[in-house]
NUZA-898645 format. One record per residue: residue number from 1; residue in one letter; x, y, z of N, C-alpha, C in turn. Coordinates in nm, 2 decimals, m for minus. Each point is the difference from the previous one (the first is absolute). Example, Ala and Ser with C-alpha at 12.3 -4.5 7.8 and 13.67 -1.06 7.14 Angstrom:
2
+-----+---+--------+--------+--------+--------+--------+--------+--------+--------+--------+
|   k | r |    n_u |    n_v |    n_w |   ca_u |   ca_v |   ca_w |    c_u |    c_v |    c_w |
+-----+---+--------+--------+--------+--------+--------+--------+--------+--------+--------+
|   1 | a |   1.32 |  m0.57 |   0.78 |  m0.09 |   0.12 |   0.00 |   0.09 |   0.12 |   0.00 |
|   2 | s |  m0.04 |   0.11 |  m0.07 |   0.09 |   0.11 |   0.00 |  m0.08 |   0.11 |   0.08 |
+-----+---+--------+--------+--------+--------+--------+--------+--------+--------+--------+
//
This chain:
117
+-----+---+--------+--------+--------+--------+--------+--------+--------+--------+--------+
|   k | r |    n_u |    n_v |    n_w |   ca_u |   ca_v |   ca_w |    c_u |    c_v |    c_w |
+-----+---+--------+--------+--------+--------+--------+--------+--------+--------+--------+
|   1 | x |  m2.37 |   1.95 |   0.08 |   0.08 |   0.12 |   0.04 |  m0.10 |   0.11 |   0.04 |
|   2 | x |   0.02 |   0.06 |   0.11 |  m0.07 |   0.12 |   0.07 |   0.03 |   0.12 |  m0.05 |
|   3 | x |  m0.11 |   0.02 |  m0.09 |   0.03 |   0.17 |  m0.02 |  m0.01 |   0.08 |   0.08 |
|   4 | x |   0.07 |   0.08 |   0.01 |  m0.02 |   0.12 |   0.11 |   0.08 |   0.16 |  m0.02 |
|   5 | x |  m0.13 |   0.10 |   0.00 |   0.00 |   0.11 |  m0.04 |  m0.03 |   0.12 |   0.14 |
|   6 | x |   0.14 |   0.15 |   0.04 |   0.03 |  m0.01 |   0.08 |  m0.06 |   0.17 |  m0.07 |
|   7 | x |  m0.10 |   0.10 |   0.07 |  m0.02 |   0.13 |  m0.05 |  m0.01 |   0.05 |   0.15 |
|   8 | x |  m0.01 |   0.13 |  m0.03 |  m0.01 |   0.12 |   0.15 |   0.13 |   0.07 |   0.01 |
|   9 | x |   0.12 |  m0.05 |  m0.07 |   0.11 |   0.14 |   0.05 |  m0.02 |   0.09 |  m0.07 |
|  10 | x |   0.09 |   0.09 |   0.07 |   0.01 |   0.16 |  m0.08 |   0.07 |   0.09 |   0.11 |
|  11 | x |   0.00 |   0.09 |  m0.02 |   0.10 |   0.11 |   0.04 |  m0.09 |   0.08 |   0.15 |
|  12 | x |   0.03 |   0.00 |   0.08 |  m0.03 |   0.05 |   0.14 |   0.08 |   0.07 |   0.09 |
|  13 | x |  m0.03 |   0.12 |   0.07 |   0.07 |   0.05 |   0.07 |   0.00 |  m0.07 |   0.15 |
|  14 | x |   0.13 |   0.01 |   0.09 |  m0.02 |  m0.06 |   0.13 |  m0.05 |   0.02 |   0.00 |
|  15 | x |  m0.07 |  m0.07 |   0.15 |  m0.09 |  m0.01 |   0.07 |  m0.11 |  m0.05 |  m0.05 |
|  16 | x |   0.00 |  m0.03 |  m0.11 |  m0.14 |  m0.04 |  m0.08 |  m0.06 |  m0.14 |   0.00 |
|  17 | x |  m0.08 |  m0.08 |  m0.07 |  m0.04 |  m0.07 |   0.00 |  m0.01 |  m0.07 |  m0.20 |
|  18 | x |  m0.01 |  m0.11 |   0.04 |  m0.05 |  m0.09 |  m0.13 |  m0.04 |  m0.13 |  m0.01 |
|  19 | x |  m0.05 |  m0.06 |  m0.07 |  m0.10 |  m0.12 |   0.03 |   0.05 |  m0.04 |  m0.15 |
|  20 | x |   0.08 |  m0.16 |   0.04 |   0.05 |  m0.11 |  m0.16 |  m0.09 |  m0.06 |   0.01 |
|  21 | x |  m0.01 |  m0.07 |  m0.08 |  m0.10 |  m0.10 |  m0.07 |   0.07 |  m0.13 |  m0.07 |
|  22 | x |   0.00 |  m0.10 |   0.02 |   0.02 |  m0.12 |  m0.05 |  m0.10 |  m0.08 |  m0.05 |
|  23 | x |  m0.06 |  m0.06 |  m0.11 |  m0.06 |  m0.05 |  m0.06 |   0.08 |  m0.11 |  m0.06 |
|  24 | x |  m0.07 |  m0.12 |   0.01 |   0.09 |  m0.15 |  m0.01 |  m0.14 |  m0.07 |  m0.04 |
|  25 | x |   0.04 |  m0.09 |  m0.07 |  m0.08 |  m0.02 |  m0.14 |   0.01 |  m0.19 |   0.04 |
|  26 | x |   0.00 |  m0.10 |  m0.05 |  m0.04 |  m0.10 |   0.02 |  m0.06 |  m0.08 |   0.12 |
|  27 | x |  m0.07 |   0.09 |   0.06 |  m0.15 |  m0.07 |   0.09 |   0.12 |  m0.02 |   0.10 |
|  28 | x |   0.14 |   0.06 |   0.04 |   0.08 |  m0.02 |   0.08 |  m0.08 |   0.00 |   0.13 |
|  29 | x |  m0.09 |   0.08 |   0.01 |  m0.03 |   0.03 |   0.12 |  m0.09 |  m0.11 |   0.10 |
|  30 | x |  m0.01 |  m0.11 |  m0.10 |  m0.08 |  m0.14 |   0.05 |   0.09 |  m0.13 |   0.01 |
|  31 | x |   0.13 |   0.01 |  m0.04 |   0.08 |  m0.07 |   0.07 |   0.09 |   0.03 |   0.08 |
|  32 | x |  m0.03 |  m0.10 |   0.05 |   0.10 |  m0.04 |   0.18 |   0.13 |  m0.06 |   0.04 |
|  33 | x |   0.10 |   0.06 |   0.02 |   0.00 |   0.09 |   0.03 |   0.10 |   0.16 |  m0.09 |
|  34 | x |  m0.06 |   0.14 |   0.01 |   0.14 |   0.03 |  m0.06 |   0.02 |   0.14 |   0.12 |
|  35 | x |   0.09 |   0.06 |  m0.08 |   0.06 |   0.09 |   0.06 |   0.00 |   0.13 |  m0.11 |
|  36 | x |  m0.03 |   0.15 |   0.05 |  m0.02 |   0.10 |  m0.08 |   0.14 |   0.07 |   0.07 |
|  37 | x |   0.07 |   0.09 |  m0.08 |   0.11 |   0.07 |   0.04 |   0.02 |   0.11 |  m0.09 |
|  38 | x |   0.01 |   0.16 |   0.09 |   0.06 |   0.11 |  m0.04 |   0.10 |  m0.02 |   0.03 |
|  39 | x |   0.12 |   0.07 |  m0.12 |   0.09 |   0.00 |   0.02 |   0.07 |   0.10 |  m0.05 |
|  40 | x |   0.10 |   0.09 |  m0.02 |   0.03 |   0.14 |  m0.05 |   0.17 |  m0.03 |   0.02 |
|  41 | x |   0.02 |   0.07 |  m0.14 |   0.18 |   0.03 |  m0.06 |   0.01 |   0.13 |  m0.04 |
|  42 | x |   0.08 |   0.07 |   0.11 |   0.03 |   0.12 |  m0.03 |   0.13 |   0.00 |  m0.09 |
|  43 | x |   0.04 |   0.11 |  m0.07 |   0.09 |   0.00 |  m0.12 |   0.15 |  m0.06 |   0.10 |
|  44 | x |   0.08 |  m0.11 |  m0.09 |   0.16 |   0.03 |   0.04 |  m0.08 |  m0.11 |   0.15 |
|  45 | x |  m0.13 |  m0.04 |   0.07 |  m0.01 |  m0.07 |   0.09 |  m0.05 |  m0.18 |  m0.05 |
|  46 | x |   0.01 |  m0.08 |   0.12 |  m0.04 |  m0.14 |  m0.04 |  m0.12 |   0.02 |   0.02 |
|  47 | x |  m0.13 |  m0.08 |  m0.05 |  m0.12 |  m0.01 |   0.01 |  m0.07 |  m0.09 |   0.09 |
|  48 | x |  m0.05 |   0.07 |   0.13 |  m0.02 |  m0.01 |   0.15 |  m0.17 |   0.02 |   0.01 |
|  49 | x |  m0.01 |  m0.11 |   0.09 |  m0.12 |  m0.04 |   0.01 |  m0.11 |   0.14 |   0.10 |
|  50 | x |  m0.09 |   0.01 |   0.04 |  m0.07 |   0.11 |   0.03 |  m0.11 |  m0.08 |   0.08 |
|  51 | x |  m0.08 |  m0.04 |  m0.06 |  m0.06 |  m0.07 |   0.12 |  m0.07 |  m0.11 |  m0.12 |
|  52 | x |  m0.07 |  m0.14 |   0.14 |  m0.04 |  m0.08 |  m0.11 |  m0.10 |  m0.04 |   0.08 |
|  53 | x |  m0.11 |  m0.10 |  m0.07 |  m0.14 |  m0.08 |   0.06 |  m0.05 |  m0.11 |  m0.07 |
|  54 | x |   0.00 |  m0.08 |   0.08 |  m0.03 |  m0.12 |   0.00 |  m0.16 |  m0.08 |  m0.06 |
|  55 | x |  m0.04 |  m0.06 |  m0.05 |  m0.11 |  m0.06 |   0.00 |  m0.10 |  m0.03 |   0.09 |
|  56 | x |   0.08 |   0.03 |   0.11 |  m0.05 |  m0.02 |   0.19 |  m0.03 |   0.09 |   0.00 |
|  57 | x |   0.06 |   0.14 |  m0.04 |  m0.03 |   0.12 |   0.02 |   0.13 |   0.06 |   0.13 |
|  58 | x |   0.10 |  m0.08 |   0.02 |   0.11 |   0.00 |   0.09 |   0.07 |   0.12 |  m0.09 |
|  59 | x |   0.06 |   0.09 |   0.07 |   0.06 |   0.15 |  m0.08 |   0.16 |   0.02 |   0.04 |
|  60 | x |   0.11 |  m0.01 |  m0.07 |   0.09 |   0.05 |   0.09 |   0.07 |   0.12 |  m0.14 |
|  61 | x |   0.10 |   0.07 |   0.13 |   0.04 |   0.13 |  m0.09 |   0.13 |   0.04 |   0.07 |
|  62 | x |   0.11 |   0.10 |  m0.08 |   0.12 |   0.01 |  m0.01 |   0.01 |   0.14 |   0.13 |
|  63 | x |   0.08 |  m0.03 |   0.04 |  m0.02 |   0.15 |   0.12 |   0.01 |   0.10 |  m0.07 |
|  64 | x |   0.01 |   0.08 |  m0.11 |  m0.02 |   0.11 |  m0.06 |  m0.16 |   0.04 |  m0.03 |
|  65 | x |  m0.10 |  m0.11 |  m0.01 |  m0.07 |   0.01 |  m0.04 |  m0.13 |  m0.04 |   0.14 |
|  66 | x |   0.07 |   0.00 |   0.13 |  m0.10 |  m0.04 |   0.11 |  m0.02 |   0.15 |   0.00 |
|  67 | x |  m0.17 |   0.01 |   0.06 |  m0.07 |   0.10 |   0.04 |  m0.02 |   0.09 |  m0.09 |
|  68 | x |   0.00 |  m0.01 |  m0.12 |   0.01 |   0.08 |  m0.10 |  m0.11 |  m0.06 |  m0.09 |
|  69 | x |   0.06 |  m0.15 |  m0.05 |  m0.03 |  m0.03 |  m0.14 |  m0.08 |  m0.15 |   0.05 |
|  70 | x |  m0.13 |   0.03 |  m0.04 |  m0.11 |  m0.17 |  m0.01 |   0.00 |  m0.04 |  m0.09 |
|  71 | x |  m0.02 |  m0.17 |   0.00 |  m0.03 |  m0.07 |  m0.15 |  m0.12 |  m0.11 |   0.05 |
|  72 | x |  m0.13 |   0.07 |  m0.06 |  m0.07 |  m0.07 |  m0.05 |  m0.05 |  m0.10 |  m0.13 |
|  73 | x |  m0.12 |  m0.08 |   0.02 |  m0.05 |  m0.05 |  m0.16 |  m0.14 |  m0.03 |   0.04 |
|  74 | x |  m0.07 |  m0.06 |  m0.13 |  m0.12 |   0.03 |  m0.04 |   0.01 |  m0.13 |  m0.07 |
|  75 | x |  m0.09 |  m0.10 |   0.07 |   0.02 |  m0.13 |  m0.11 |  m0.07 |   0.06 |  m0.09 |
|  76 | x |  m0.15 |   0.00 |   0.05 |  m0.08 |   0.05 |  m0.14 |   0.07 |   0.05 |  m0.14 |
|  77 | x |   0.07 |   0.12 |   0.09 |   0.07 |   0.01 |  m0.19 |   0.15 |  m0.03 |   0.02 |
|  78 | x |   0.05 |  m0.08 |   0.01 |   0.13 |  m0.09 |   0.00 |   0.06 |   0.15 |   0.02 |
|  79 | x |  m0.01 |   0.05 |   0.07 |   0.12 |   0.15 |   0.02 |   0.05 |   0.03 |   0.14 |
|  80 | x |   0.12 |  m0.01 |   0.00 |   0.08 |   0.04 |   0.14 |   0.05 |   0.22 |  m0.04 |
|  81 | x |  m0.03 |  m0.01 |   0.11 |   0.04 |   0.18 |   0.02 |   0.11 |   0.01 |   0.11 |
|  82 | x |   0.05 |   0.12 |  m0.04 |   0.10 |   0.02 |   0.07 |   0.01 |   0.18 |   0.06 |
|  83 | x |  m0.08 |   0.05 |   0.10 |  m0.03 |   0.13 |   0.09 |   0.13 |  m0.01 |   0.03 |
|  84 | x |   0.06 |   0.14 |  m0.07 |   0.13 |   0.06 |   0.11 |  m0.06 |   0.19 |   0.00 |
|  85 | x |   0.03 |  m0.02 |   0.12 |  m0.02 |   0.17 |   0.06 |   0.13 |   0.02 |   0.07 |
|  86 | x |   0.04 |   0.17 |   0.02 |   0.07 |   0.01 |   0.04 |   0.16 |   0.00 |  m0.07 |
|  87 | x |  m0.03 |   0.03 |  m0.14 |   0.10 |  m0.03 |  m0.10 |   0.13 |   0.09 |   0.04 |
|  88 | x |   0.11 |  m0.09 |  m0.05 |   0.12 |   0.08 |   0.03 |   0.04 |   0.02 |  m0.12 |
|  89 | x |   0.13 |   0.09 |  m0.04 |   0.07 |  m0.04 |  m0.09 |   0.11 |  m0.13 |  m0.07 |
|  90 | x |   0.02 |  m0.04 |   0.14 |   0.07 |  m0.16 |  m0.01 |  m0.08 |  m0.11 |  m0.11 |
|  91 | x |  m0.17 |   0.03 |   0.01 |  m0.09 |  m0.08 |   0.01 |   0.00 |  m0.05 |  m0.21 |
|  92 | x |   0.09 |   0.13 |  m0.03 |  m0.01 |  m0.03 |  m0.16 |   0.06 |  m0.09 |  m0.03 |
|  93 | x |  m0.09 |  m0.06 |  m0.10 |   0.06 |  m0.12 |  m0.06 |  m0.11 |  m0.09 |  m0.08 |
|  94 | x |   0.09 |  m0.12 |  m0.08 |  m0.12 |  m0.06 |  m0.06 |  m0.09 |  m0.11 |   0.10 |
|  95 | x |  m0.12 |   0.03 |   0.00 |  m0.10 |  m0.11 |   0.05 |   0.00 |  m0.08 |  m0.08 |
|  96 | x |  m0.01 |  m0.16 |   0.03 |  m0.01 |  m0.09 |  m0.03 |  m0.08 |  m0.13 |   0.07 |
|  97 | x |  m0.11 |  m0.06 |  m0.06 |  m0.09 |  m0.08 |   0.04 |   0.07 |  m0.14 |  m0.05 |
|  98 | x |  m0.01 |  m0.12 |   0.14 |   0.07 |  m0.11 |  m0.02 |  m0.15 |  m0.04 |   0.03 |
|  99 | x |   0.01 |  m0.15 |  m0.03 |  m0.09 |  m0.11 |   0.00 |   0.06 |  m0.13 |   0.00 |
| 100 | x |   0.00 |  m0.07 |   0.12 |   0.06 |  m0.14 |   0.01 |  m0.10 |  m0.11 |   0.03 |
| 101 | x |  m0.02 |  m0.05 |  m0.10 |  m0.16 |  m0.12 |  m0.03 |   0.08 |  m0.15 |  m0.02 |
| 102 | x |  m0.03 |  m0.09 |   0.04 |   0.02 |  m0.11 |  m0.08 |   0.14 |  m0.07 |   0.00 |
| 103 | x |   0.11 |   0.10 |   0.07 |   0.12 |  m0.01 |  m0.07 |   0.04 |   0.07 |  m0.05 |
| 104 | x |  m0.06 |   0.11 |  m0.08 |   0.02 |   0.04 |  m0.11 |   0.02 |   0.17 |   0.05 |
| 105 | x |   0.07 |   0.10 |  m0.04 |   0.04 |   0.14 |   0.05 |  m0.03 |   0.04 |  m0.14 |
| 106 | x |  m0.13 |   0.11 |   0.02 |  m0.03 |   0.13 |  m0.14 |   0.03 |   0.10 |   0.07 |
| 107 | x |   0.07 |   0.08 |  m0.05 |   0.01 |   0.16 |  m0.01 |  m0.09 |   0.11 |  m0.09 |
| 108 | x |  m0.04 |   0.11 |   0.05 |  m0.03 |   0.13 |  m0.09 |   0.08 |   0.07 |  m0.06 |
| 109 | x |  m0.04 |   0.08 |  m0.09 |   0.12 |   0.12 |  m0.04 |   0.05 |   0.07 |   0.05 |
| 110 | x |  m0.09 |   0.01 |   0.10 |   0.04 |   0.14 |   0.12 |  m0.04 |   0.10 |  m0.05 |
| 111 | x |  m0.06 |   0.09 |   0.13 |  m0.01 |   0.14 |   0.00 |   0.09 |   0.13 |   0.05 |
| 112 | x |   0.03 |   0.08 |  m0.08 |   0.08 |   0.08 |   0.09 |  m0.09 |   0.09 |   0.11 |
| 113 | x |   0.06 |   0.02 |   0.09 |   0.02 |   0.11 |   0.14 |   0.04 |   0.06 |   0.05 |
| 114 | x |  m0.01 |   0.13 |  m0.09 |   0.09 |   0.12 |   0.04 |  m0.04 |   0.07 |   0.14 |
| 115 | x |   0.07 |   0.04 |   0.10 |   0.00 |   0.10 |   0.12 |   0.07 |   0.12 |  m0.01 |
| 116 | x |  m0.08 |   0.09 |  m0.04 |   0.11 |   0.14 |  m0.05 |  m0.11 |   0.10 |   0.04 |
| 117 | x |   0.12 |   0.13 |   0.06 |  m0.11 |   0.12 |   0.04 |   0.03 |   0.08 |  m0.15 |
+-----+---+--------+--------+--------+--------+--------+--------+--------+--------+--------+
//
């Protein structure tokens, strides 16, 4: 099982900026192939993917989140990131780090992400 631990939200006014962090734990980042995925549940909403990246390094993302929001990783430290600039208020909600290895789907706790002036 892939642990994975998801830090960087907090409270921002538009227009701002914030940098997630995903940290995934069983050497995931040496097998082939998986998949890393942001994903965010606003209150009262279903929990919608945001952008994801591949082991290839192949990227795809939700049109709310083109031109705005990158997702990077870092084998070295098994961590995928998630740059969104340009924050709206729409943008609140829980972050959540997926990891699809093996077959097998881990989730994070999630972080919240507030957008408030």
């Amino acid at each position: 099982q892939v642990q994975i631990v998801e830090s960087g939200g907090g409270l921002v006014q538009p227009g701002g900026s914030l940098r997630l962090s995903c940290a995934a734990s069983g050497s995931i980042f040496r097998l082939r192939p998986y998949v890393m995925g942001w994903y965010r549940q606003a209150p009262g909403e279903q929990r919608e993917l945001v952008e994801h990246i591949t082991s290839g390094g192949s990227t795809g993302y939700a049109d709310s989140a083109k031109g705005r929001f990158t997702i990077s990783k870092d084998n070295a430290e098994s961590t995928v990131y998630l740059q969104m600039n340009s924050l709206k208020p729409e943008d609140t909600a829980v972050y959540y780090c997926r990891a699809d290895v093996l077959g097998r789907t881990s989730w994070g706790q999630g972080t919240q992400v507030t957008v408030s002036s």
